[in-house]
Biopython code that builds the backbone (N, CA, C, O; Angstrom):
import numpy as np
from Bio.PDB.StructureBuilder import StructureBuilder

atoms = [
    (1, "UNK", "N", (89.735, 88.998, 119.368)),
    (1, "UNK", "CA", (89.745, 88.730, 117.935)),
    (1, "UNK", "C", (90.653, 87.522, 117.688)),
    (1, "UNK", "O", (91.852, 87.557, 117.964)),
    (2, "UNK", "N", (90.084, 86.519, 117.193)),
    (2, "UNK", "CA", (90.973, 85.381, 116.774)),
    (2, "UNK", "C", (91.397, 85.608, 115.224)),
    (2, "UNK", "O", (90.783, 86.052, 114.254)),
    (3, "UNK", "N", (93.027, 84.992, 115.454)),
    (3, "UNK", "CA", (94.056, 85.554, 113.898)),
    (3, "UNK", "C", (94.007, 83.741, 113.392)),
    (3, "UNK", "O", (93.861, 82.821, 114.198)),
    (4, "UNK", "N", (94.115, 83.630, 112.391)),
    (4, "UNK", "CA", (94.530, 82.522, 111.885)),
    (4, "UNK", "C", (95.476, 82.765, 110.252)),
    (4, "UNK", "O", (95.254, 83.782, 109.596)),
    (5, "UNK", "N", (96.173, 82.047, 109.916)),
    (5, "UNK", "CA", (96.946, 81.870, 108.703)),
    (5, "UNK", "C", (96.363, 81.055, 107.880)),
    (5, "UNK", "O", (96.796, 80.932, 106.735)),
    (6, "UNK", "N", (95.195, 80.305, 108.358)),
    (6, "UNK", "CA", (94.651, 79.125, 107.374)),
    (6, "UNK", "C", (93.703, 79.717, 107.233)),
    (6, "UNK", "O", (93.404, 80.674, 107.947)),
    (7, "UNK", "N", (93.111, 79.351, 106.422)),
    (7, "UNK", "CA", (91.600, 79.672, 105.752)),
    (7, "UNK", "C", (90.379, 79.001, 106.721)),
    (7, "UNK", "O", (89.212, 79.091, 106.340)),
    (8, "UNK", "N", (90.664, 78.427, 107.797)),
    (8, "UNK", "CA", (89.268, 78.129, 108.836)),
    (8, "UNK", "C", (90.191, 77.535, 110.158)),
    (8, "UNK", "O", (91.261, 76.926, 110.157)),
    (9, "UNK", "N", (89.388, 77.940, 111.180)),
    (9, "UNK", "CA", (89.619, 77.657, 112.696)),
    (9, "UNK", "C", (89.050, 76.058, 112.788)),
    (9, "UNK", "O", (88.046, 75.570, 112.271)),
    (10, "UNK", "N", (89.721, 75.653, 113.346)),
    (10, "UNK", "CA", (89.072, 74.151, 113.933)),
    (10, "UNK", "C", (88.055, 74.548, 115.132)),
    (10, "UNK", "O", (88.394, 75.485, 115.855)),
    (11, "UNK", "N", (86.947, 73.950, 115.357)),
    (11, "UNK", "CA", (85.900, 73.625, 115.998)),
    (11, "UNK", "C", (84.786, 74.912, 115.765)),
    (11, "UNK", "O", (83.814, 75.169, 116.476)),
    (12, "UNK", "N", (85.162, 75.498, 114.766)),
    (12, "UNK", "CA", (84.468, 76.527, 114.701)),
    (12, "UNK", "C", (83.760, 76.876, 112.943)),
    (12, "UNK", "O", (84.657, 76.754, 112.109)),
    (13, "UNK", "N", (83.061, 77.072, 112.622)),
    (13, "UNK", "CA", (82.428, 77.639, 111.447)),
    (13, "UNK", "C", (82.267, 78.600, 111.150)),
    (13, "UNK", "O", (82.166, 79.310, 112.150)),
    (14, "UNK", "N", (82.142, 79.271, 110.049)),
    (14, "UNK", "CA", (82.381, 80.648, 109.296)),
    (14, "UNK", "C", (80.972, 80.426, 108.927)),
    (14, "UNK", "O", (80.461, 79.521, 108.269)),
    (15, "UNK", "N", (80.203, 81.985, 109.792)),
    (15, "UNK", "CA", (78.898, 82.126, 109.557)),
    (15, "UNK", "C", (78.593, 83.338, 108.639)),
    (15, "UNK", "O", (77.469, 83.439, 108.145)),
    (16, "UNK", "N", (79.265, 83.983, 108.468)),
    (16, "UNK", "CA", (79.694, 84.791, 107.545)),
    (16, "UNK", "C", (81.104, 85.893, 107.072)),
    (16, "UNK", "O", (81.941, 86.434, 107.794)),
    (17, "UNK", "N", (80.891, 85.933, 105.315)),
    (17, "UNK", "CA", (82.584, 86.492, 105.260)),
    (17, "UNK", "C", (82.184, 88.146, 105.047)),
    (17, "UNK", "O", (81.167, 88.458, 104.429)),
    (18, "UNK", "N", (83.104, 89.161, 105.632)),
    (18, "UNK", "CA", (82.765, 90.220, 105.790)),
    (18, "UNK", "C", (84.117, 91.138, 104.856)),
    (18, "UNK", "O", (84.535, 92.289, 104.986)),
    (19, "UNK", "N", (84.431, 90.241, 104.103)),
    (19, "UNK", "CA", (85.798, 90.955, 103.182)),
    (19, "UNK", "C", (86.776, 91.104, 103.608)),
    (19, "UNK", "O", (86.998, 90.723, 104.757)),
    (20, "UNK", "N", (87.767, 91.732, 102.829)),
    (20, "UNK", "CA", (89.315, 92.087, 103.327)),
    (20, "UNK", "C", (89.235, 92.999, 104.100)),
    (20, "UNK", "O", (88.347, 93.843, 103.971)),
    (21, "UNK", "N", (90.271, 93.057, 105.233)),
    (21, "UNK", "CA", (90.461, 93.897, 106.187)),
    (21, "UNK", "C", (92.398, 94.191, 105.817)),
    (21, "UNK", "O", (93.118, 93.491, 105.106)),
    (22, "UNK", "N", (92.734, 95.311, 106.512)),
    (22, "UNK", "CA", (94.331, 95.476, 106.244)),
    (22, "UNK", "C", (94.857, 96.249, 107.075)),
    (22, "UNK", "O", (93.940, 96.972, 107.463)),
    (23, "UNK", "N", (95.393, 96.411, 107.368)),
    (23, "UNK", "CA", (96.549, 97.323, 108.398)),
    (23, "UNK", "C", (97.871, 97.338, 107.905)),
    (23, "UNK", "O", (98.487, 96.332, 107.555)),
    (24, "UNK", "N", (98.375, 98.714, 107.877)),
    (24, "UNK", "CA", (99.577, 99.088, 107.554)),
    (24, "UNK", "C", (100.370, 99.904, 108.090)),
    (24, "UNK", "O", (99.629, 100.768, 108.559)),
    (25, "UNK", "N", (101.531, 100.204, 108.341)),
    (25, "UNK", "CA", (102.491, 101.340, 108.871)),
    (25, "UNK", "C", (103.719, 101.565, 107.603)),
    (25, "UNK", "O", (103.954, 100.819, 106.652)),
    (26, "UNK", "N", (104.120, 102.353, 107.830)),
    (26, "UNK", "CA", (105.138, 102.782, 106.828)),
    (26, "UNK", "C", (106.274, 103.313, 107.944)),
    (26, "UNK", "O", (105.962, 104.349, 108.531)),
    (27, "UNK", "N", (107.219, 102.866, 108.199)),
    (27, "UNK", "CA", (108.755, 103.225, 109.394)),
    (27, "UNK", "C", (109.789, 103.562, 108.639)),
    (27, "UNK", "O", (110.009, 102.872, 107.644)),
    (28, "UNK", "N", (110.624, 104.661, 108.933)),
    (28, "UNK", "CA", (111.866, 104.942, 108.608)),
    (28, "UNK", "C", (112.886, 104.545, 109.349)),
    (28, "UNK", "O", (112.700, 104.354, 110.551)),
    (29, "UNK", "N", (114.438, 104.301, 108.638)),
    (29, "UNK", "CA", (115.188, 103.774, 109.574)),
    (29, "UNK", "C", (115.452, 104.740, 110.265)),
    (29, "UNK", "O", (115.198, 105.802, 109.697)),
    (30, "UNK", "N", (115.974, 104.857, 111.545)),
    (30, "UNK", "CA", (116.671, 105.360, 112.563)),
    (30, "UNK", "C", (117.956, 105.736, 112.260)),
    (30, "UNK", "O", (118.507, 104.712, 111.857)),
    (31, "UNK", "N", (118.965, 106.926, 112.230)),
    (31, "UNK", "CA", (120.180, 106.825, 111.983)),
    (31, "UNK", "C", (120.647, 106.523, 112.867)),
    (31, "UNK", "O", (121.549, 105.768, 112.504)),
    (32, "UNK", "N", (120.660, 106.635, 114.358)),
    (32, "UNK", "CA", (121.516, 105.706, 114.927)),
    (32, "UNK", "C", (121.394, 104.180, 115.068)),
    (32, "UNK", "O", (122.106, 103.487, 115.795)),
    (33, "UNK", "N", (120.307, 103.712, 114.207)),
    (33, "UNK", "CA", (120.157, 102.413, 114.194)),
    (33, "UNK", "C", (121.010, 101.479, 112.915)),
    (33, "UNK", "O", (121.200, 100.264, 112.854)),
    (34, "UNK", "N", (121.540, 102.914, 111.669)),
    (34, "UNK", "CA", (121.974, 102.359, 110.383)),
    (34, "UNK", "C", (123.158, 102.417, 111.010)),
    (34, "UNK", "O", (123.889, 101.456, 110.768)),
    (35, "UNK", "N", (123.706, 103.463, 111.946)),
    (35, "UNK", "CA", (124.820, 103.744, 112.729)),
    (35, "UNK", "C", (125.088, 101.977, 113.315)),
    (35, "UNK", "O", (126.070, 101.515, 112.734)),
    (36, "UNK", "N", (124.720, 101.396, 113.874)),
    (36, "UNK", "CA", (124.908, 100.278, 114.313)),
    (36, "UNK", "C", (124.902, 99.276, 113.364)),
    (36, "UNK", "O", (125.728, 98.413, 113.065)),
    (37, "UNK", "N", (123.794, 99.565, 112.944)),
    (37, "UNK", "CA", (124.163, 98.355, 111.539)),
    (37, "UNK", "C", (125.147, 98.048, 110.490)),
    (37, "UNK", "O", (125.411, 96.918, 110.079)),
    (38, "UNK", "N", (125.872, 99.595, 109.935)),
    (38, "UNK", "CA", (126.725, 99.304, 110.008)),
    (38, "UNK", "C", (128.117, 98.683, 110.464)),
    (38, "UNK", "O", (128.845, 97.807, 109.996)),
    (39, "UNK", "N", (128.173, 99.478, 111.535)),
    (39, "UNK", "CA", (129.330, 98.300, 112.461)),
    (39, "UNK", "C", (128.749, 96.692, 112.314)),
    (39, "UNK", "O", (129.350, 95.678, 111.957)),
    (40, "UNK", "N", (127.567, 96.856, 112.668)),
    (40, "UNK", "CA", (127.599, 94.970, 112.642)),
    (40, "UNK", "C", (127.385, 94.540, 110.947)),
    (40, "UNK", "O", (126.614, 93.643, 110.607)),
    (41, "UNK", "N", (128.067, 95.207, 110.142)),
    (41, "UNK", "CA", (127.683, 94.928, 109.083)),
    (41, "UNK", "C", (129.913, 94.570, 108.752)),
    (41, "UNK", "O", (130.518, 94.158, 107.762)),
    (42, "UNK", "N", (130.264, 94.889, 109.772)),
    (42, "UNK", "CA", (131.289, 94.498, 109.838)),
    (42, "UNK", "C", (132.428, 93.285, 110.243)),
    (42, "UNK", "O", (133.397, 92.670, 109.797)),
    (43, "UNK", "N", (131.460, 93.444, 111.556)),
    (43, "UNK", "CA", (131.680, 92.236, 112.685)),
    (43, "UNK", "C", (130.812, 90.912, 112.335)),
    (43, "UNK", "O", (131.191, 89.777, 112.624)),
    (44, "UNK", "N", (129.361, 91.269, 111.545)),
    (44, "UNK", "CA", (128.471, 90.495, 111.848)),
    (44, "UNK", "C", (127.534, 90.130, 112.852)),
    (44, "UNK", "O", (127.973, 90.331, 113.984)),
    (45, "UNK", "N", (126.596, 89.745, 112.814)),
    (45, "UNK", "CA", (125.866, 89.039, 114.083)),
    (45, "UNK", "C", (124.421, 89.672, 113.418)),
    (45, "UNK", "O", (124.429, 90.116, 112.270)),
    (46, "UNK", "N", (123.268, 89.669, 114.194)),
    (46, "UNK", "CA", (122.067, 90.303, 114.298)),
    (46, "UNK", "C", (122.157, 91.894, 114.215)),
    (46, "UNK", "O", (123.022, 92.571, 114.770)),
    (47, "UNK", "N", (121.003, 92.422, 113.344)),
    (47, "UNK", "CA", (120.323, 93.633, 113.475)),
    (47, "UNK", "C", (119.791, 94.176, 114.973)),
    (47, "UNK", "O", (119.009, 95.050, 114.597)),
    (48, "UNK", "N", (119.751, 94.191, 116.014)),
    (48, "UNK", "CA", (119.100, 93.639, 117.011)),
    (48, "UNK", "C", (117.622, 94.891, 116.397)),
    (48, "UNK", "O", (116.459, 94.616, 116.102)),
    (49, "UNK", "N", (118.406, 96.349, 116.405)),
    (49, "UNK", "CA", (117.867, 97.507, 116.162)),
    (49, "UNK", "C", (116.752, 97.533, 115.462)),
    (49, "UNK", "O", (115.713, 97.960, 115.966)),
    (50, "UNK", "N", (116.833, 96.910, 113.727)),
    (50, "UNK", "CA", (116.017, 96.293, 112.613)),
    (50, "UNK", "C", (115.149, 95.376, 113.268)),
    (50, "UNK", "O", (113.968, 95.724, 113.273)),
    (51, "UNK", "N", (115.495, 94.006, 113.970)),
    (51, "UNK", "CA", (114.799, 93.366, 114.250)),
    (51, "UNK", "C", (113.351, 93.854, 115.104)),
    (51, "UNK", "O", (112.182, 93.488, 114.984)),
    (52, "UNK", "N", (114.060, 94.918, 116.072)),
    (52, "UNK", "CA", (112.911, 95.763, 117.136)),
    (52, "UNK", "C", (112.069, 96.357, 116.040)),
    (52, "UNK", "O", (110.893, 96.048, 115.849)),
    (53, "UNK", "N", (112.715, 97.186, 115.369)),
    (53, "UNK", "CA", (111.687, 98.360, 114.134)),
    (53, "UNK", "C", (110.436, 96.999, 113.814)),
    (53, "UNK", "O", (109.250, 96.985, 114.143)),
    (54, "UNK", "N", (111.034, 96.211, 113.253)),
    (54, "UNK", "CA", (110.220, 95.431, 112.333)),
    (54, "UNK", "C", (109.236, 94.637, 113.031)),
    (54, "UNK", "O", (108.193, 94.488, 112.394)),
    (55, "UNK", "N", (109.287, 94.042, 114.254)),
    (55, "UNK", "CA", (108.654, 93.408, 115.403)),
    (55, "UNK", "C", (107.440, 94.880, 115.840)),
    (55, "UNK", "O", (106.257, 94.688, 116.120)),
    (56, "UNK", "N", (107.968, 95.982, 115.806)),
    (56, "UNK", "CA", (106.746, 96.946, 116.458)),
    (56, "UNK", "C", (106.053, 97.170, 115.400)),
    (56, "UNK", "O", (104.847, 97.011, 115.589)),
    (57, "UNK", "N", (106.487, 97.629, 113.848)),
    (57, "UNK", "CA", (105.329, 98.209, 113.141)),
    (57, "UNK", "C", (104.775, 96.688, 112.281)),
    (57, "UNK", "O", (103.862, 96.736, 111.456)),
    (58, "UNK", "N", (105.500, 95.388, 112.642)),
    (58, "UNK", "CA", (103.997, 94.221, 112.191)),
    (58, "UNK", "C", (103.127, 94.033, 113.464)),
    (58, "UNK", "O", (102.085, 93.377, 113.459)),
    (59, "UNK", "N", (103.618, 94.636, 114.512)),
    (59, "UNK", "CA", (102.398, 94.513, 115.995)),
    (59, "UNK", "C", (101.441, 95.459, 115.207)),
    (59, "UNK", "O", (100.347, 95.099, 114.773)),
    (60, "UNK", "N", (101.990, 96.755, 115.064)),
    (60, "UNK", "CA", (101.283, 98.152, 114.401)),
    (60, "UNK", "C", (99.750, 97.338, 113.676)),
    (60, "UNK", "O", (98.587, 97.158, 114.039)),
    (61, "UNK", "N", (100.682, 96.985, 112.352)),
    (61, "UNK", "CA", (99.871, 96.498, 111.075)),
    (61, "UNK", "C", (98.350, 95.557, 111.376)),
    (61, "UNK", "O", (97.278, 95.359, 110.804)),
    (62, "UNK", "N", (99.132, 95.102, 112.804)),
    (62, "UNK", "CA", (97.706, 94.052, 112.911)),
    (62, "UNK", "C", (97.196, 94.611, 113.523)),
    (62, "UNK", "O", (96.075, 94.712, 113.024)),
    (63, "UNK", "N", (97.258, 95.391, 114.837)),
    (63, "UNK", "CA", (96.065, 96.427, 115.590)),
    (63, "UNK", "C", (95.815, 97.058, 114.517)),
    (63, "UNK", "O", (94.628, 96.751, 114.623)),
    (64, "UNK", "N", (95.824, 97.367, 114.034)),
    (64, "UNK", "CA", (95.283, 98.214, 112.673)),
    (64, "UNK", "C", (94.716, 97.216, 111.910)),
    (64, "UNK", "O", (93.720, 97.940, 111.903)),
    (65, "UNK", "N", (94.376, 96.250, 111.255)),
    (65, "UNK", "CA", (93.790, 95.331, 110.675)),
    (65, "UNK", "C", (92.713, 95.055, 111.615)),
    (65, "UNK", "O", (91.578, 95.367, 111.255)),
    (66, "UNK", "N", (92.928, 94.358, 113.116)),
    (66, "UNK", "CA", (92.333, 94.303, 113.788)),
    (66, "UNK", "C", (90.930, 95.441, 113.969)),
    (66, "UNK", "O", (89.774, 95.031, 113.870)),
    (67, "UNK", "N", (91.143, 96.351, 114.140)),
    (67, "UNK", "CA", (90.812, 97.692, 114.705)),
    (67, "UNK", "C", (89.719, 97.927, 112.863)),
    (67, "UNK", "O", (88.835, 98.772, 113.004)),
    (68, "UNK", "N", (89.755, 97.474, 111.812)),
    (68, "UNK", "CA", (89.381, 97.570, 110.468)),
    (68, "UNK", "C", (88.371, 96.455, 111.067)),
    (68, "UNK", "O", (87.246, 96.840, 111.385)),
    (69, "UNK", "N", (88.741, 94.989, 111.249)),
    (69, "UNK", "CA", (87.566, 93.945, 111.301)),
    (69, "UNK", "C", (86.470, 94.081, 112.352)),
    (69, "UNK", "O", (85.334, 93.641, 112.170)),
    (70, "UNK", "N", (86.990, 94.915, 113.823)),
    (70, "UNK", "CA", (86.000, 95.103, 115.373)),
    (70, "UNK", "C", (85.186, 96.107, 113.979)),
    (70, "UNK", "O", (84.044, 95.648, 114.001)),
    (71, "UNK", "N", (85.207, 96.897, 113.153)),
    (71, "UNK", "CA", (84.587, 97.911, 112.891)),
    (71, "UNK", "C", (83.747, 97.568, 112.592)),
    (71, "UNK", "O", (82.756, 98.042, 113.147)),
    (72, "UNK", "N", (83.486, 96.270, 111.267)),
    (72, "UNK", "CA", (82.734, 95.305, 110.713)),
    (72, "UNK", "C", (82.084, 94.175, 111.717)),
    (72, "UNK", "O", (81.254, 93.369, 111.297)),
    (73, "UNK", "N", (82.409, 94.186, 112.696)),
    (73, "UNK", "CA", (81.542, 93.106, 113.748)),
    (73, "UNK", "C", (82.226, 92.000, 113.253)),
    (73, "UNK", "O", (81.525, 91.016, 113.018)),
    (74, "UNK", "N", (83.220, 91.930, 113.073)),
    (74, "UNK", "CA", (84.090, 90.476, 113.042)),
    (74, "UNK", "C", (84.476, 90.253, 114.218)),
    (74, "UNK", "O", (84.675, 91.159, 115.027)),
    (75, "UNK", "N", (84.687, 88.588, 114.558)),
    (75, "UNK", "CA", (85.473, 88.133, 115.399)),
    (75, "UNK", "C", (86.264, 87.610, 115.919)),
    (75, "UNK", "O", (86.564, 87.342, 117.082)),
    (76, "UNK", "N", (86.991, 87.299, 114.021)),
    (76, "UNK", "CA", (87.936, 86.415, 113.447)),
    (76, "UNK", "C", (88.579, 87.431, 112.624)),
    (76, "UNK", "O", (88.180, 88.594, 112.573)),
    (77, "UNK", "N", (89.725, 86.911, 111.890)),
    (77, "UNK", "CA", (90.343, 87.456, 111.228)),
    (77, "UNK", "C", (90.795, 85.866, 110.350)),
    (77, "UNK", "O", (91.082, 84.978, 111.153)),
    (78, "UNK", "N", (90.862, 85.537, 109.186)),
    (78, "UNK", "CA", (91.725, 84.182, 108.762)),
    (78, "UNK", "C", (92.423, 84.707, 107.676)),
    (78, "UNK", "O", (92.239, 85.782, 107.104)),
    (79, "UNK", "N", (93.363, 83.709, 107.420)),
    (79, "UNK", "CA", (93.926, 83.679, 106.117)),
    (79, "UNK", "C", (94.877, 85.120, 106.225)),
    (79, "UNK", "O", (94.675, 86.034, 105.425)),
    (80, "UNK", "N", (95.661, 85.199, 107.022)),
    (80, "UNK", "CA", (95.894, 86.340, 107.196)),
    (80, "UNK", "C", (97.603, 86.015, 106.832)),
    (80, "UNK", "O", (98.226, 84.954, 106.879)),
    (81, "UNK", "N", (98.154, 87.768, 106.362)),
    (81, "UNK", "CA", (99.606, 87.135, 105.538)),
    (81, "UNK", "C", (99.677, 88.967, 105.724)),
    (81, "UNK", "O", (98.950, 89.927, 105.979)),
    (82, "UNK", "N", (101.096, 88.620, 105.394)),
    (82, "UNK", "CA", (101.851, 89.774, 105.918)),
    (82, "UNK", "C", (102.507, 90.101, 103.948)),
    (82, "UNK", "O", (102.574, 89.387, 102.947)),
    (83, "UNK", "N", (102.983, 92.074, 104.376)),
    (83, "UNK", "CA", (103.379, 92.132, 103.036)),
    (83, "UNK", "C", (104.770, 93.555, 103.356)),
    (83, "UNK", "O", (104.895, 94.494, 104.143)),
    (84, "UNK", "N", (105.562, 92.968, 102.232)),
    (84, "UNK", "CA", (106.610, 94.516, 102.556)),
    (84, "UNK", "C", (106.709, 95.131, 101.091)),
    (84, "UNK", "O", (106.384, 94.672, 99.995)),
    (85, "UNK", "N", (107.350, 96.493, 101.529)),
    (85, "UNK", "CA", (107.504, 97.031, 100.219)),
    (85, "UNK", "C", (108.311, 98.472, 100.498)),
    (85, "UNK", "O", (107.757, 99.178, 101.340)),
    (86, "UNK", "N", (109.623, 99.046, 99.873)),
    (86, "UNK", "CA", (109.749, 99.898, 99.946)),
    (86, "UNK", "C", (109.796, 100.965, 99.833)),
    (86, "UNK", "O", (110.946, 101.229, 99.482)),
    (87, "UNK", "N", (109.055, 102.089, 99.938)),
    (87, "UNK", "CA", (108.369, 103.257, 99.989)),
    (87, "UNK", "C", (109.397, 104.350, 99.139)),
    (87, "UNK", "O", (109.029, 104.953, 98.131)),
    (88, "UNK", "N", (110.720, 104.472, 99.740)),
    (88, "UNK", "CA", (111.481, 105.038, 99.941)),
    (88, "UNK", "C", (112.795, 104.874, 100.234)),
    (88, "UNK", "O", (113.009, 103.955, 101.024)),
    (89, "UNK", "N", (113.890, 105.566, 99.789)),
    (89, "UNK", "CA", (114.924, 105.268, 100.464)),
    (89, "UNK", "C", (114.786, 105.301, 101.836)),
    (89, "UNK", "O", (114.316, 106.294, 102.389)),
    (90, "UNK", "N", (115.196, 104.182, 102.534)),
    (90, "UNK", "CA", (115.445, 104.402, 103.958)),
    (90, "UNK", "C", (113.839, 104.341, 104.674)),
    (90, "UNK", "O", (113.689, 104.821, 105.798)),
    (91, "UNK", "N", (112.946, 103.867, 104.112)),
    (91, "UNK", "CA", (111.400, 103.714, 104.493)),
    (91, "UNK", "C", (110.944, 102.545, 103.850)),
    (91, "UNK", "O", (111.301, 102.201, 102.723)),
    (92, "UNK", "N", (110.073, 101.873, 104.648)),
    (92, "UNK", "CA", (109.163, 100.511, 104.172)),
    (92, "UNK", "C", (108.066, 100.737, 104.800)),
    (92, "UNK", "O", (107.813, 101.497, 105.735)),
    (93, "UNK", "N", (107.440, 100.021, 104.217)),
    (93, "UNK", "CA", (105.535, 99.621, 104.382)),
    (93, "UNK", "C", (105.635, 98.478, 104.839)),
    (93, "UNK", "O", (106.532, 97.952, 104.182)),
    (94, "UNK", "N", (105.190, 97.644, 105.699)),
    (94, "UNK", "CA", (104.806, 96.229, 106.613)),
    (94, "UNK", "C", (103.168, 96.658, 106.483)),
    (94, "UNK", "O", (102.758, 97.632, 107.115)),
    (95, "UNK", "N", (102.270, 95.869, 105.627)),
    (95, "UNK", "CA", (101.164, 95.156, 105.673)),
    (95, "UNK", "C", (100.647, 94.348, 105.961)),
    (95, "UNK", "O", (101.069, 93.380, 105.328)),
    (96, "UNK", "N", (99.806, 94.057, 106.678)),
    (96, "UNK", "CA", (98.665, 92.858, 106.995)),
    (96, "UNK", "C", (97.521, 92.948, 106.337)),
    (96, "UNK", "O", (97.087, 93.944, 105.758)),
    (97, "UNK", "N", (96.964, 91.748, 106.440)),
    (97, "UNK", "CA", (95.693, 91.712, 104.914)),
    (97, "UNK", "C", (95.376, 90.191, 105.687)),
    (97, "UNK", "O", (96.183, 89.378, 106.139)),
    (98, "UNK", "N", (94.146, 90.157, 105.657)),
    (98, "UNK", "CA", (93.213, 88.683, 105.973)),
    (98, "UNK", "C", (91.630, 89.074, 105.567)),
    (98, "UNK", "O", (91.315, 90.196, 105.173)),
    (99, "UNK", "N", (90.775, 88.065, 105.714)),
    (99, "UNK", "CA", (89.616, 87.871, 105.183)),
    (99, "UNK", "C", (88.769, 87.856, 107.398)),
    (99, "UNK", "O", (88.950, 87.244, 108.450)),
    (100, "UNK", "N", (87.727, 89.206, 106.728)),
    (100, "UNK", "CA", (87.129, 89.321, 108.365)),
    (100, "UNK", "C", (85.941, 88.232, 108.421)),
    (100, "UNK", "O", (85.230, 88.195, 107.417)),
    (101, "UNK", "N", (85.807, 87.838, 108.884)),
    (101, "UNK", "CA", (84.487, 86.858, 109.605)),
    (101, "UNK", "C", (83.882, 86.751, 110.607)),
    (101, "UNK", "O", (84.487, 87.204, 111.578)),
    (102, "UNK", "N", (82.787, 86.281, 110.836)),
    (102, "UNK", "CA", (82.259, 85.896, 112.024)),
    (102, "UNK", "C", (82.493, 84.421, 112.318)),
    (102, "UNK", "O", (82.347, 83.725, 111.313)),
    (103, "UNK", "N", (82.757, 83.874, 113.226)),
    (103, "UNK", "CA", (82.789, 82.290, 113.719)),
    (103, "UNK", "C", (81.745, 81.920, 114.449)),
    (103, "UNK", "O", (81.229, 82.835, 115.091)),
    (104, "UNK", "N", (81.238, 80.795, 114.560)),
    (104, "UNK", "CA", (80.823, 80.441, 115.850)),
    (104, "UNK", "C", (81.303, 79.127, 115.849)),
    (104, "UNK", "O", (81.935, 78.500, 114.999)),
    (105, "UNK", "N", (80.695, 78.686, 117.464)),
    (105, "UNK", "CA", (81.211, 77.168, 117.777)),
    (105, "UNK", "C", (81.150, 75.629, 116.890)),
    (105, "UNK", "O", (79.958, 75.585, 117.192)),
    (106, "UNK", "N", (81.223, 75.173, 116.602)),
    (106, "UNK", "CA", (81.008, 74.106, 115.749)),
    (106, "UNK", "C", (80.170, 73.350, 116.862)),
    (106, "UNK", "O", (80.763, 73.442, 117.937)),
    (107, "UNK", "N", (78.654, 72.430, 116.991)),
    (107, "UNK", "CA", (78.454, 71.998, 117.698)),
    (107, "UNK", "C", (78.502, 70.445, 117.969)),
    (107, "UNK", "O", (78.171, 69.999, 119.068)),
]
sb = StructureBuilder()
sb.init_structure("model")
sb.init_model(0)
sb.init_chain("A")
sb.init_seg("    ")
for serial, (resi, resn, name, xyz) in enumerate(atoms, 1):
    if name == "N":
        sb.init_residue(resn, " ", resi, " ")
    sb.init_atom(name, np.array(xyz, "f"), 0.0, 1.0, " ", f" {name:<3s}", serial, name[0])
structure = sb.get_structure()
């Protein structure tokens, strides 16, 4: 499945648009991860903990988007953008959202 952020792939054409596709997860923090964050909320430096959470459930969001466009016979994904929001104390939503398509080669 090819991802793009722009609205069209170079060398390739959009033979048809097959709608929005999306993937989402919703993660809670970890207490031993707020456990750390605090301290470095002392010292300073990086989340390392946050940074991991947030790196696995936007992998999540797009196999899941992904896994929405294979359903539709897409083979593209474009225009694709990420979204947050918080659910909950101590919980967020990480979304993905793009437009599914088919490509082919440009000749």
């Amino acid at each position: 499945m090819l991802l793009s952020n722009t609205e069209y792939f170079p060398g390739y054409i959009i033979t048809k648009h097959l709608g929005l596709v999306q993937g989402s997860t919703v993660r809670a923090k970890h207490v031993g991860r707020d456990l750390m964050a605090g301290l470095k909320n002392i010292v300073g430096g990086e989340l390392k903990g946050y940074t991991e959470l947030l790196n696995e459930s936007r992998q999540e969001a797009i196999e899941r988007m992904i896994a929405q466009a294979s359903a539709v016979n897409a083979n593209a994904i474009i225009n694709v953008r990420f979204s947050t929001a918080n659910i909950t104390m101590g919980a967020a939503e990480i979304l993905a959202y793009g437009t599914a398509v088919v490509l082919a080669k440009r000749e």
